[in-house]
C-alpha positions in Angstrom: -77.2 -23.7 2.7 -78.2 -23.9 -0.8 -80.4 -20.9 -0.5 -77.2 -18.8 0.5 -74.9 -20.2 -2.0 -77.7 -19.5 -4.6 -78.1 -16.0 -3.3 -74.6 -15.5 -3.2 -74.0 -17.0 -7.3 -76.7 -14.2 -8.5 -75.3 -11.5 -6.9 -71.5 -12.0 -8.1 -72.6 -12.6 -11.5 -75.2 -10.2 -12.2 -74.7 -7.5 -14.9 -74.2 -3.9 -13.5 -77.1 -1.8 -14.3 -77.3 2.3 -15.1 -79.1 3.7 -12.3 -80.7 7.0 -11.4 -81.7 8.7 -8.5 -85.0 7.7 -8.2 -87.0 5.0 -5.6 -86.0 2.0 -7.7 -82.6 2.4 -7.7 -82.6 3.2 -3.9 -85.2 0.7 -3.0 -82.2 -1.8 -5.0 -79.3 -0.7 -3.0 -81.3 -0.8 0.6 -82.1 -4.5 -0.6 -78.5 -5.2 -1.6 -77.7 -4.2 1.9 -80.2 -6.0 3.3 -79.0 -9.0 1.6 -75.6 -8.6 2.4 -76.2 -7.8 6.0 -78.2 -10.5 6.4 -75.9 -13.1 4.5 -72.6 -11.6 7.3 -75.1 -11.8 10.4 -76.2 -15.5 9.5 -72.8 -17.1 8.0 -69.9 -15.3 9.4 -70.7 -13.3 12.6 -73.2 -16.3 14.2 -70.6 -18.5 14.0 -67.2 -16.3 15.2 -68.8 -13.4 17.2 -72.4 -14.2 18.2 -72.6 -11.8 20.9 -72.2 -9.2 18.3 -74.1 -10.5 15.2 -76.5 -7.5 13.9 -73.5 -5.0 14.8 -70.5 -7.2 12.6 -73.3 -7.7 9.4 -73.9 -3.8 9.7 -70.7 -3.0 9.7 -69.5 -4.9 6.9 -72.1 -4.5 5.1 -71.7 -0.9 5.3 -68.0 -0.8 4.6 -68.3 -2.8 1.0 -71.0 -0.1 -0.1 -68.8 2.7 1.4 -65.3 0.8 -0.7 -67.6 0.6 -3.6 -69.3 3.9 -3.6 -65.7 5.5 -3.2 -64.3 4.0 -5.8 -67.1 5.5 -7.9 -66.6 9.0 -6.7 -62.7 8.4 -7.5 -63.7 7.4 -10.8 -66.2 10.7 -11.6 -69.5 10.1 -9.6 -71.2 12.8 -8.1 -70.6 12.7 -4.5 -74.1 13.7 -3.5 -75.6 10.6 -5.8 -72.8 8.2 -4.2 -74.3 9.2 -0.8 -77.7 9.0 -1.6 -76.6 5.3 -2.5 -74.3 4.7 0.9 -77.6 6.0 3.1 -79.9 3.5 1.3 -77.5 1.1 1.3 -77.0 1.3 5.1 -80.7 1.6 5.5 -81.1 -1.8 4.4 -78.2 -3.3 5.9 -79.5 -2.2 9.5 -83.0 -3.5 8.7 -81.4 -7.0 7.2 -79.0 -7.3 10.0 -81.6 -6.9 12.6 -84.1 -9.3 10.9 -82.0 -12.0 10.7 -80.7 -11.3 14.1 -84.0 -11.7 15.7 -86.2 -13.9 13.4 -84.1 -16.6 11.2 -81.2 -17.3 14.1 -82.7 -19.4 16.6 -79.7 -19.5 19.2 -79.7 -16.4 21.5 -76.1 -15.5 23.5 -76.6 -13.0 25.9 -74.0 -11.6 28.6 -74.7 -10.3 31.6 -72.9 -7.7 33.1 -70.3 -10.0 35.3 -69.4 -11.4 31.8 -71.2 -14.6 32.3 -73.1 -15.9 28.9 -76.3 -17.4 28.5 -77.4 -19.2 25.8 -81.2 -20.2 24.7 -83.0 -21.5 22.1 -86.2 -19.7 21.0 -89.0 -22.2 19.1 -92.1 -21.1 18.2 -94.7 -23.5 16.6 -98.0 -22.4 14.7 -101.3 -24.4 15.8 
């Protein structure tokens, strides 16, 4: 937990930085999505929905970069820079959704199709 809550401290107060349009600055918003994604997926939808974990982190990880992104265009932005931003972002947040779907969450809810659920527990161990 003290991983997340430092994650979660040096992303509200970093500084803003000028970006271009260039692989750094998309490589930056695909990790911010990742991040956030991953952050939802682990803390929020785990606990409330976890039949639906990698789809809730996408999805809100894709509707604060679409709120923010807007607000830039609103603002003056280029649109075509803003979605050059939104695809990266989402990039990221699909990738850091489904990573910490499948690799750092070790409880596994599955439903079959008469609505049943299953849940497992998946341990591996290194020899």
């Amino acid at each position: 937990m003290n991983r997340w809550l430092l994650i979660c401290c040096c992303l509200l107060f970093a500084c803003p930085a000028l970006a271009a349009d260039c692989v750094t600055s998309e490589t930056s918003h695909a990790i911010g999505g990742a991040l956030i994604a991953g952050g939802v997926t682990g803390l929020i939808a785990d606990k409330y929905w976890p039949e639906h974990r990698v789809l809730i982190g996408f999805a809100v990880s894709s509707s604060v970069v679409l709120i923010g992104e807007g607000f830039q265009v609103v603002d003056g932005a280029r649109v075509s820079s803003s979605l050059l931003d939104v695809g990266s972002h989402m990039i990221g947040a699909i990738i850091g959704a489904v990573i910490t779907d499948r690799y750092f969450l070790a409880p596994v809810v599955e439903r079959n199709p008469a609505g049943n659920a299953r849940v497992g527990i998946m341990m591996r161990q290194i020899f």
